[in-house]
C-alpha distance (Angstrom), angle and dihedral (degrees) to the residues before:
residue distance angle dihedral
X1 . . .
X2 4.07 . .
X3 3.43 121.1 .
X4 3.65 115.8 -105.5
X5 3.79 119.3 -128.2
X6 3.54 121.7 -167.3
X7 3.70 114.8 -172.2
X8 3.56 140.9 162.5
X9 4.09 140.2 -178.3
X10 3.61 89.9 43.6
X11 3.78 130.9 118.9
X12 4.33 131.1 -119.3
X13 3.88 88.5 -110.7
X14 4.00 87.2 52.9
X15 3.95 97.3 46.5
X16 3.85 86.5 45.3
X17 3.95 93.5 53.8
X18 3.44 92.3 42.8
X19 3.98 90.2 54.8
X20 3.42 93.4 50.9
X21 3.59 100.6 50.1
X22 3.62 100.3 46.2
X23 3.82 128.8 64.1
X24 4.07 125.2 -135.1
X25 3.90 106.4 4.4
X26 3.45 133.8 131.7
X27 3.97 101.4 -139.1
X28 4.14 110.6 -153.8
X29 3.61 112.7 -165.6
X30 3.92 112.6 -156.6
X31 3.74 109.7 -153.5
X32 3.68 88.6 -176.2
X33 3.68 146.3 34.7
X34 3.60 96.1 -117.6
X35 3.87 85.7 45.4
X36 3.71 87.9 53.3
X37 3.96 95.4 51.6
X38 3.75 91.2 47.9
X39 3.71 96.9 59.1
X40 4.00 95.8 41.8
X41 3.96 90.8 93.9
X42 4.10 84.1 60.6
X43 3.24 91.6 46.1
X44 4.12 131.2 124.6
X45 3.52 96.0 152.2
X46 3.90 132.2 26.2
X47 3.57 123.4 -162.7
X48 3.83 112.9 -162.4
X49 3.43 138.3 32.0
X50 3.15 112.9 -42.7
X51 4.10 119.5 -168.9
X52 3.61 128.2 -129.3
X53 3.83 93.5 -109.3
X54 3.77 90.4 61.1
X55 3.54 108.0 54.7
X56 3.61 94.3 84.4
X57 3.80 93.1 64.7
X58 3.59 92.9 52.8
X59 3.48 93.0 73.3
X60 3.78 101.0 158.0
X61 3.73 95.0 47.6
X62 3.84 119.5 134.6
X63 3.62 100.7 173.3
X64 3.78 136.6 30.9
X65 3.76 109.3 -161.3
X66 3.81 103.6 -173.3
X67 3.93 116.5 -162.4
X68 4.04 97.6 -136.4
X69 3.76 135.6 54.3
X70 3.24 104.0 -124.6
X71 4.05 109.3 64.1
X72 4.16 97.4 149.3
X73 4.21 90.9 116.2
X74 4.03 86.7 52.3
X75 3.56 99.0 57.2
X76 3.48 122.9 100.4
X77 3.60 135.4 -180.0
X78 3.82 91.5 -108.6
X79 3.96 89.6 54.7
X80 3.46 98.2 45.6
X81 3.77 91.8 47.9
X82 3.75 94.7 49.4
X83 3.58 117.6 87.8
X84 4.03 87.0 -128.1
X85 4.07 107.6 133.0
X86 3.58 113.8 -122.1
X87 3.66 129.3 -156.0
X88 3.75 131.8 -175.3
X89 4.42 143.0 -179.6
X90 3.97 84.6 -92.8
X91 3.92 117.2 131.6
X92 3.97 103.9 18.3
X93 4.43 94.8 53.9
X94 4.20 72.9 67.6
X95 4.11 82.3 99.6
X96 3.68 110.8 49.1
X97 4.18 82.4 35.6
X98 3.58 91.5 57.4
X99 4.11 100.3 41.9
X100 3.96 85.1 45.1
X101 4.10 88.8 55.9
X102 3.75 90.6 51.5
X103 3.70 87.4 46.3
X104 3.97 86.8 57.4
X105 3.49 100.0 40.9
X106 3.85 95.2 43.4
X107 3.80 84.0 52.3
X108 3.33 95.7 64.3
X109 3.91 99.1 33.4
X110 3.65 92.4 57.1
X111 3.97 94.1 40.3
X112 4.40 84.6 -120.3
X113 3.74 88.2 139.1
X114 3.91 96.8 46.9
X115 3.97 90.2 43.7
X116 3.51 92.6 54.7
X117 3.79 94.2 44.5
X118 3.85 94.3 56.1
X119 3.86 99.5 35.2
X120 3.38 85.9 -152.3
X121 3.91 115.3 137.4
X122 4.07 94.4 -160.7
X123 4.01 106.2 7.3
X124 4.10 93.1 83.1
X125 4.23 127.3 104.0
X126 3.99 91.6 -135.7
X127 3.68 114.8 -158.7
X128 3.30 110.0 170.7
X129 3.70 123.4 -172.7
X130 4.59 125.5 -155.1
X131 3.57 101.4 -139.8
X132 3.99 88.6 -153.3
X133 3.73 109.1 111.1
X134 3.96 97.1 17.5
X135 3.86 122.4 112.8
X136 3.89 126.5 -118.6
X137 3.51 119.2 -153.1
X138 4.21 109.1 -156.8
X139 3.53 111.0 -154.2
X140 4.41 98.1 -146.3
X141 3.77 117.5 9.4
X142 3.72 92.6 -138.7
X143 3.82 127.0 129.4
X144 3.89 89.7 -67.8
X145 3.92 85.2 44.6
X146 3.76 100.7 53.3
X147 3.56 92.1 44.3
X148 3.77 93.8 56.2
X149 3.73 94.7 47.8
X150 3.58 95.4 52.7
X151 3.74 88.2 58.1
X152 3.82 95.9 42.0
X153 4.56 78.2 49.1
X154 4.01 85.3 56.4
X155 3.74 96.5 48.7
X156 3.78 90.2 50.9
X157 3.74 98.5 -107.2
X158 4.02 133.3 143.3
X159 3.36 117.1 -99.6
X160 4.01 131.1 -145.5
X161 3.54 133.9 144.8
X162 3.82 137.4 -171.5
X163 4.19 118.3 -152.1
X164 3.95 129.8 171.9
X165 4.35 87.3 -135.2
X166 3.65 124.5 48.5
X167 3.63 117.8 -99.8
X168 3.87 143.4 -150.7
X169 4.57 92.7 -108.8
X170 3.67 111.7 -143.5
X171 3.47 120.8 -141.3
X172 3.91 101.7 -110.2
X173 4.20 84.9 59.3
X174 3.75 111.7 85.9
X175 3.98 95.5 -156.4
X176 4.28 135.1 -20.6
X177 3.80 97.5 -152.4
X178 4.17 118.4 -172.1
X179 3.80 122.5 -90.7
X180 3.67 85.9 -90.8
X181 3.69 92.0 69.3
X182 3.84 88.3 51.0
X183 4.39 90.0 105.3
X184 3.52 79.3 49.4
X185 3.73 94.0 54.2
X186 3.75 100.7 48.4
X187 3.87 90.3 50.8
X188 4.14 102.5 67.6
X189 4.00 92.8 31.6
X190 3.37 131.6 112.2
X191 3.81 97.5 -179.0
X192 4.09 127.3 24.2
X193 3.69 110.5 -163.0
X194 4.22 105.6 -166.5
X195 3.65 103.7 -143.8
X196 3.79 98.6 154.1
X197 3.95 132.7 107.5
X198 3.66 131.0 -106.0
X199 3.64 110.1 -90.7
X200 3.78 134.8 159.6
X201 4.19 84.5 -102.7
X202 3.46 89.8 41.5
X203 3.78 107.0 53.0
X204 3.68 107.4 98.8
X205 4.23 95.4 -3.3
X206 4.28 83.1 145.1
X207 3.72 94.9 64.1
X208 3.95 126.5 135.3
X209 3.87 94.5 -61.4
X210 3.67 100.6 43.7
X211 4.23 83.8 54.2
X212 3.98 84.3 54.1
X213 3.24 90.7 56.2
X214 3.97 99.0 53.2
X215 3.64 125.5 87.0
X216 3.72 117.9 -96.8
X217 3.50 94.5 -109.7
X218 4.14 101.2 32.9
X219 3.96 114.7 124.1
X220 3.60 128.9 -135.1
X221 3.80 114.4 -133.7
X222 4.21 112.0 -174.8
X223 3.38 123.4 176.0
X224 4.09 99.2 143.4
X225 3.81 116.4 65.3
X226 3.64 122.1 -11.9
X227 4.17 87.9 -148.1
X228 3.54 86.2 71.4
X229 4.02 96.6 74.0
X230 3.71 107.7 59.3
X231 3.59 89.5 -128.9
X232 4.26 101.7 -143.7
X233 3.51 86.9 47.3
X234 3.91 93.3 55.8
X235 3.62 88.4 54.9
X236 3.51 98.5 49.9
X237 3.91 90.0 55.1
X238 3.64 97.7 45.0
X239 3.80 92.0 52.7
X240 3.85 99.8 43.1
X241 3.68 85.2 42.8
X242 3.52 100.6 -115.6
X243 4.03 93.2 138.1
X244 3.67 120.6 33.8
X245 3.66 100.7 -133.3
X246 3.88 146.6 -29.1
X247 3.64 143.4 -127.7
X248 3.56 123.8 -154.6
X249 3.57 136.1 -167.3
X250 4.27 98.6 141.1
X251 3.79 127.0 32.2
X252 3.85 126.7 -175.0
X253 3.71 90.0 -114.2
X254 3.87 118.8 40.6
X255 2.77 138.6 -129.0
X256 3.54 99.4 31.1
X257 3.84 111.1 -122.0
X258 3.84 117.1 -108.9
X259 3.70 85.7 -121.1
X260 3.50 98.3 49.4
X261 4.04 112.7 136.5
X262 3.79 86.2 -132.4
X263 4.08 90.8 66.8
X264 3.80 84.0 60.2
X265 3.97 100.9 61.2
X266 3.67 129.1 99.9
X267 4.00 91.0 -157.3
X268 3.86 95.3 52.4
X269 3.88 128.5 70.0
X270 3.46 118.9 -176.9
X271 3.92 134.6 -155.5
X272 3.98 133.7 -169.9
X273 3.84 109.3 -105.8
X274 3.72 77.4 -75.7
X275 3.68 105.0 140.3
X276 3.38 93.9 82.4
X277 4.20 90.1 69.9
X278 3.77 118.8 100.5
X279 3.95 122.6 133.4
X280 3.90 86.1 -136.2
X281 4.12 89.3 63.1
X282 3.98 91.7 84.4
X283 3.71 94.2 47.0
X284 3.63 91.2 45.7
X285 4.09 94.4 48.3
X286 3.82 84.7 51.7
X287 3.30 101.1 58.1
X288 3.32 98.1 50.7
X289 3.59 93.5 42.8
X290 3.76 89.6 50.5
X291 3.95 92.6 52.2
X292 4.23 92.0 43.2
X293 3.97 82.5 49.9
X294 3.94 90.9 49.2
X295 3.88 90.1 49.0
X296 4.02 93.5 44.4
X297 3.98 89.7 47.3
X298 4.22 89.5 53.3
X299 4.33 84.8 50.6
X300 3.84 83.6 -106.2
X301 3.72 125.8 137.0
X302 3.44 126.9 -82.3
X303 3.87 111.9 -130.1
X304 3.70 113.3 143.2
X305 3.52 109.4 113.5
X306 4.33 92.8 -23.1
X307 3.79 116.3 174.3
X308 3.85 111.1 -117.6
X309 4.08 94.4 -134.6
X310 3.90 81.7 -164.2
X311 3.83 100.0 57.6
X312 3.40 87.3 34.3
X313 4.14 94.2 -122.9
C-alpha cells in the first residue's frame, strides 16, 4: 500500500519534485485548509504546518514535517509525547540567516540605515566602523551559527561562540565555550550575532545583566527569536549607551508599533521577520525532505533536519 502524504502550503513545482524523488506514495495536495483537515484521518505524513488543534485528527500520522524552523508555539504536550517524528526548516535557512545578519550589521557599521533615513547627502554624523580585526561572538553554533562565522572568517573578524551541546569547531572559530562562559562571551566582543533557538533557558538570556556585561560600543545582531532579547531591557541599554547599536530582524512583539522608541534610534535598524526569505529556501526544504522521505520509505531513520522533542529544537 503507498504511503499517503497530505500536504499543504506548498507549490506544483514542489509536489512534482517530491513525486519524482520518492518511490510508492500517494501525494495529496490540500489547496485549502478545510481540504487539509479533511484528509488528516488518511494521513501518514503531513507536510505543512500543522496546528496544535489538529493533531488529534491525524491519527495515523508518523511524521510531521513542518515547513519553518521555528515550531516551539506548535508543540503540544500530546505531540511531544507521541512517538510521531517531527521535522522542521532548521539547519539549511543557516544561509539566507547568515547573509541577512551581515546585511544588519553592515547597515549599521557603514551608517546605510541612518543615510537612508535622513536623505540627507551632507547633514549626517558618519561613524563608520572596519569590521576587520573585531571579534564576533555567535550565540549557538548551529547551521545558522556556522554560516555566520564563516562570513565574519572572510571579513577578517574573530571568531567565538558559546552553545548549550558540544559541537564539531571549525577551523575559522577560535573557541565555542558552554553557556556558562556566556558573561565571558559578551565581555571581549565587539559584535554578538543571536543565532540560537527559543528555549525555556533561552527566552530572555539578553536581559539587564547580560547588557552590563557588553562593551559600550558592542552591537546586537538578532535574527533568531525575538523572545530572546528582553525587550525593555534592550531599550534601556541602547539609550543609556550601554550597547553601541542593534540589529533587528525579530522582536518579542510583532509588528513593531509605529510609535515604538526603537523606530526613533540612529544606532538601531530594524527588519520584518524577514531573514527568513530566500527563493532557494523551498528548494533547499525539498531536498532534504525528499532524502528524509527516501530513508523513512527503506525503514531507515529519519535524521535530516529532525526536531529533538527533548531540547525542544
Amino acid at each position: 500500500m503507498a504511503t499517503t502524504i497530505v500536504a499543504k502550503m506548498i507549490n506544483d513545482e514542489t509536489a512534482e519534485r517530491i513525486r519524482r524523488a520518492s518511490g510508492d506514495v500517494e501525494l495529496r495536495f490540500a489547496a485549502s485548509e478545510e481540504e487539509f483537515e479533511a484528509a488528516l484521518p488518511d494521513a501518514e505524513i503531513v507536510v505543512g504546518e500543522l496546528q496544535p488543534a489538529q493533531f488529534a485528527r491525524a491519527g495515523q500520522a508518523r511524521w510531521l514535517a513542518y515547513l519553518s524552523a521555528g515550531i516551539n508555539h506548535l508543540m503540544t504536550p500530546a505531540i511531544l509525547q507521541s512517538d510521531v517524528i517531527i521535522t522542521c526548516a532548521k539547519g539549511f535557512v543557516g544561509i539566507h540567516l547568515a547573509e541577512h545578519a551581515f546585511a544588519l550589521l553592515l547597515g549599521l557599521t557603514r551608517d546605510v540605515a541612518l543615510v537612508t533615513r535622513n536623505r540627507s547627502w551632507t547633514d549626517n554624523p558618519l561613524v563608520a566602523r572596519e569590521l576587520i580585526g573585531s571579534t564576533m561572538g555567535i550565540i549557538g553554533l548551529g547551521g545558522a551559527g556556522r554560516e555566520t562565522a564563516k562570513r565574519a572568517h572572510a571579513f577578517g573578524m574573530r571568531v567565538l561562540a558559546v552553545d548549550p551541546t558540544p559541537a564539531e569547531v571549525p577551523d575559522h572559530v577560535e573557541a565555542c565555550w558552554g553557556m556558562d562562559r556566556f558573561h565571558d562571551l559578551l565581555e571581549v566582543c565587539d559584535v554578538i550575532v543571536i543565532c540560537a533557538p527559543l528555549t525555556p533557558d533561552t527566552e530572555e538570556m539578553f536581559n539587564t545583566e547580560a547588557f552590563g556585561h557588553m562593551k559600550s560600543d558592542a552591537l546586537l545582531i538578532n535574527v533568531s527569536r525575538g523572545r530572546i532579547v528582553e525587550e525593555e531591557a534592550l531599550v534601556r541599554a541602547l539609550q543609556q549607551g550601554q550597547i553601541g547599536g542593534a540589529g533587528l530582524d525579530v522582536l518579542p512583539v510583532e509588528p513593531v508599533p509605529d510609535d515604538h522608541p526603537l523606530w526613533q534610534m540612529d544606532n538601531v535598524v530594524i527588519t520584518p521577520h524577514s531573514a527568513g526569505a530566500s527563493a532557494m529556501r523551498m528548494v533547499r526544504w525539498t531536498d532534504t525532505f525528499s532524502e528524509n522521505l527516501n530513508c523513512y520509505l527503506a525503514g531507515e531513520e529519519v535524521v535530516l533536519s529532525r526536531f529533538d522533542k527533548g531540547l525542544g529544537y
